[in-house]
C-alpha positions in Angstrom: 0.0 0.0 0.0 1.1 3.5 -0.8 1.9 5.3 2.3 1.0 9.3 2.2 1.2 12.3 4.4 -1.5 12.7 7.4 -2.5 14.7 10.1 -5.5 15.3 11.7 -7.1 19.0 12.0 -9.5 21.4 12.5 -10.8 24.0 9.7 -10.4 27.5 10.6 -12.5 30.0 10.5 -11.7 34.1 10.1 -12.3 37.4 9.2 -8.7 37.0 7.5 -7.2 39.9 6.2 -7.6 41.0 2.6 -3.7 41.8 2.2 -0.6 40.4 3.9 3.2 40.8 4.1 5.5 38.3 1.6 5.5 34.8 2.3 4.1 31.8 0.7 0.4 31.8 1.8 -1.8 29.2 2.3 -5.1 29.5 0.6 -7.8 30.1 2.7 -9.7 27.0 2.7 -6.3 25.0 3.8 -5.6 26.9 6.9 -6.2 24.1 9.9 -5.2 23.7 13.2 -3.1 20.4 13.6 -3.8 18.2 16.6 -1.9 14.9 15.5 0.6 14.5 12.7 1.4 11.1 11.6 3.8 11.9 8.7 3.8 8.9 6.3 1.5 6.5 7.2 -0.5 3.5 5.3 -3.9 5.6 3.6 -5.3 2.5 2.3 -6.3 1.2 6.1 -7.6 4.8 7.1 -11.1 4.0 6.5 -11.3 0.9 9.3 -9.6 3.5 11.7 -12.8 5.2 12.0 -15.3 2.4 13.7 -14.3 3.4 17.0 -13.2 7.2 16.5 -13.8 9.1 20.0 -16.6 10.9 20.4 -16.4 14.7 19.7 -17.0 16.4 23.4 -18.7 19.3 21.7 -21.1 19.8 19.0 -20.3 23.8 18.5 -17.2 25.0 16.8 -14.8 26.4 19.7 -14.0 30.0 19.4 -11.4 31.8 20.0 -8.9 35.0 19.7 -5.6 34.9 17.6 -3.3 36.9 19.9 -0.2 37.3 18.4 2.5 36.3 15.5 4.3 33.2 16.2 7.2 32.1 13.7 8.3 28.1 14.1 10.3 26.3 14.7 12.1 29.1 16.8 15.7 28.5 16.0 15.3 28.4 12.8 11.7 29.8 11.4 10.6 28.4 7.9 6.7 29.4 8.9 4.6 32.4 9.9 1.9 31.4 12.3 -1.1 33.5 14.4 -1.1 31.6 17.8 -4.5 30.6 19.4 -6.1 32.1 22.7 -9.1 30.0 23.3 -12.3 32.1 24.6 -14.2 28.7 25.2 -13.2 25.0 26.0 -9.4 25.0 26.1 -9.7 22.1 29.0 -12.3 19.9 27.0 -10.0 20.8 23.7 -6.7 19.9 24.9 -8.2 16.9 26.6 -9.8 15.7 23.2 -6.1 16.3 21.7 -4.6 13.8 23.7 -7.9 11.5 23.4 -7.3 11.4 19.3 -3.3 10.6 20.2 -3.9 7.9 22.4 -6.3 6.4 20.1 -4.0 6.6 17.1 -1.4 4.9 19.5 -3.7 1.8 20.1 -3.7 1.6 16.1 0.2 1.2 16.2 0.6 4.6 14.2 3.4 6.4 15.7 2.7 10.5 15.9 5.5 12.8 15.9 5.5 15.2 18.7 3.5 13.1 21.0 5.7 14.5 23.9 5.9 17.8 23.5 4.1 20.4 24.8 0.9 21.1 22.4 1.3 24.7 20.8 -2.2 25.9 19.2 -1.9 27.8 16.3 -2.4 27.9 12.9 0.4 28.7 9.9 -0.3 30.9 7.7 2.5 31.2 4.9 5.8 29.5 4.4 9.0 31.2 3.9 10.8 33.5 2.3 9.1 35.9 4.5 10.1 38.9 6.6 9.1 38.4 10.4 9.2 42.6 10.7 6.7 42.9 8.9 4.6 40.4 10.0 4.7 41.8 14.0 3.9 45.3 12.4 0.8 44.0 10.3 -0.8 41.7 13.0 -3.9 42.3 14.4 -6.2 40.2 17.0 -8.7 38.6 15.0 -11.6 36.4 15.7 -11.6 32.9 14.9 -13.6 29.7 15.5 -13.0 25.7 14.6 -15.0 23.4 12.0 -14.8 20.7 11.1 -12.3 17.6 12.1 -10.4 16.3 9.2 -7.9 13.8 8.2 -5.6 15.3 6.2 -3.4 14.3 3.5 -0.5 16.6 2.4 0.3 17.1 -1.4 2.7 19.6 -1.0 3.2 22.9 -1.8 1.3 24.3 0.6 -2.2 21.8 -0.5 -4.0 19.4 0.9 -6.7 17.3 0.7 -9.6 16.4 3.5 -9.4 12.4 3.1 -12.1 12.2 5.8 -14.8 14.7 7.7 -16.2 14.9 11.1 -19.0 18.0 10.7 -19.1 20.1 13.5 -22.0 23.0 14.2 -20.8 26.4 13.1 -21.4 29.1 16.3 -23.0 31.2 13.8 -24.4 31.9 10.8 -25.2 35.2 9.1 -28.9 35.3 7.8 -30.6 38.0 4.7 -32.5 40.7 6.5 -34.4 44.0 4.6 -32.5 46.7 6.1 -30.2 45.4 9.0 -27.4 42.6 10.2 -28.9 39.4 11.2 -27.4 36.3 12.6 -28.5 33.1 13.8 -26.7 32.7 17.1 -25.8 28.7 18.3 -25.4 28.1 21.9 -25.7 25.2 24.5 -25.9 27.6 26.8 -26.9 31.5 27.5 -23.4 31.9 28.4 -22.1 30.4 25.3 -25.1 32.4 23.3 -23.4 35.4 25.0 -20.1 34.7 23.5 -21.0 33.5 20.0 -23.3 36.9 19.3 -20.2 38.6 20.1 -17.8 36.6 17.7 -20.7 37.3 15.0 -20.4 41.0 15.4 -16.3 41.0 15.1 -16.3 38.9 11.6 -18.3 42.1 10.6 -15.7 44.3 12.9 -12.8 42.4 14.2 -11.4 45.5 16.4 -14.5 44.7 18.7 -12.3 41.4 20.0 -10.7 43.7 22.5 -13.9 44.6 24.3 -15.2 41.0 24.4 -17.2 40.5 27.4 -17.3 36.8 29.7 -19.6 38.4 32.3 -22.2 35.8 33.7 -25.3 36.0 31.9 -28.8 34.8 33.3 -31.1 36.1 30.4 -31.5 36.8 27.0 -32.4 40.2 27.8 -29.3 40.7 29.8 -27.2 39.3 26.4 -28.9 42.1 24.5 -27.9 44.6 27.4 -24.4 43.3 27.9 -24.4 43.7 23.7 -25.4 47.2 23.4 -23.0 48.3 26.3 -19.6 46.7 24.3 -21.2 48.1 20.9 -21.4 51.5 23.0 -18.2 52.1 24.7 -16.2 51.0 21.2 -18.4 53.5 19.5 -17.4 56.0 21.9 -13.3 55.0 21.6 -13.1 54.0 18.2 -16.3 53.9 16.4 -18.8 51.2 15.6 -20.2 50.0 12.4 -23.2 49.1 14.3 -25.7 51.1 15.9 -27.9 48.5 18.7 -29.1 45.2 18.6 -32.3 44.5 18.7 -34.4 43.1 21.7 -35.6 40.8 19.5 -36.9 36.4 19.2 -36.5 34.1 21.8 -34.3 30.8 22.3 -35.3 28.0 20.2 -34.2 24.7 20.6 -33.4 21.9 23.6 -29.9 20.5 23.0 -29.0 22.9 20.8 -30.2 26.7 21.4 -30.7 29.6 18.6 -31.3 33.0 19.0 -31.7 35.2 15.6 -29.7 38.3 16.5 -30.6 41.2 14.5 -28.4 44.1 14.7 -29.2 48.2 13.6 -26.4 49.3 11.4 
């Protein structure tokens, strides 16, 4: 059997930028976030791995905050990466990490880097690149994890998904007449709370430094807590968007949605 290039990883999700320093840039759709890389391994069995994959501990794409400019390895950098704050979940993520390397371990697949320390982040381009000018361009931006793939490397900077495990997006922006409107995921008010707030920075992504993790008790108080980030960055740096709305109700049991409308 041919043997071929895999890791597992999530898809990333971002307001990226629309221009960037030099480098050799990933496309969009291939920027992931690696949690196990098993370098060559056999593809041909891959399919039989998946009978007893462990089960995903959450349903909703993570979110998070990309915080600053990492270039690896550190001796010697060959690639320009944006490391991960998590805003959500870090404990249940890095738990799941080790979870998908100690099943690939009862496989007999050997993954490189098992030991280390896990480092979150996500590349962005390859070398030749200048690391001045990627500190001065950097700017935190809001992010959030898809799906789980198995991927297999083609080089030069591709890849291909040889496997999927779907994951609920946090959010999802809806047609509306005149305003914004989003349809908000949650399992929680809390986690309704954060999600409208990563909806609002794809639109603006300098609103990631007034995120709020207050303790929320009611969809009224989300709208509240809302309006008062929207209103103090209006009155710092300006907002793009004028109120949300006091608007709909939770729908849903496992799985809540809220349709967030916002006056722009």
């Amino acid at each position: 059997m041919e043997n071929k290039r895999l890791f597992f990883g999530f898809k990333v999700v971002s307001p990226w930028p629309e221009e960037w320093p030099s480098g050799k840039l990933l496309f969009e759709t291939d920027r992931h976030l690696t949690i196990a890389f098993l370098g060559d391994a056999n593809a041909g069995e891959r399919m039989e791995w998946f009978q007893d994959f462990p089960k995903m501990p959450f349903q909703i794409g993570l979110a998070g905050v990309f915080d600053r400019p990492i270039f690896l390895p550190y001796h010697r950098p060959s690639a320009a990466a944006w490391h991960i704050h998590w805003l959500e979940g870090e404990a249940c993520f890095l738990q799941f990490q080790q979870t998908i390397v100690s099943w690939l371990q009862s496989k007999g697949l050997k993954v490189r880097g098992k030991d280390e320390k896990f480092l979150a982040h996500v590349t962005i381009a390859r070398c030749p690149f200048v690391i001045n000018e990627w500190k001065e361009m950097f700017q935190k931006r809001p992010f959030y994890i898809r799906d789980l793939c198995l991927f297999e490397s083609l080089g030069s900077l591709q890849y291909k998904t040889c496997w999927n495990y779907p994951i609920i997006a946090p959010f999802a922006e809806k047609e509306h007449m005149a305003d914004i409107a989003f349809t908000v995921r949650g399992t929680s008010l809390q986690e309704i709370h954060l999600h409208a707030q990563l909806a609002l920075s794809f639109h603006f992504p300098p609103l990631v430094r007034y995120f709020s993790l207050q303790e929320i008790r009611s969809l009224d108080e989300t709208v509240t807590s809302l309006n008062a980030i929207i209103s103090k960055m209006d009155k710092e740096i300006g907002s793009p968007f004028k109120a949300v709305s006091y608007h709909g109700q939770l729908e849903g049991e496992e799985i809540l949605e809220w349709e967030m409308i916002v006056d722009v």
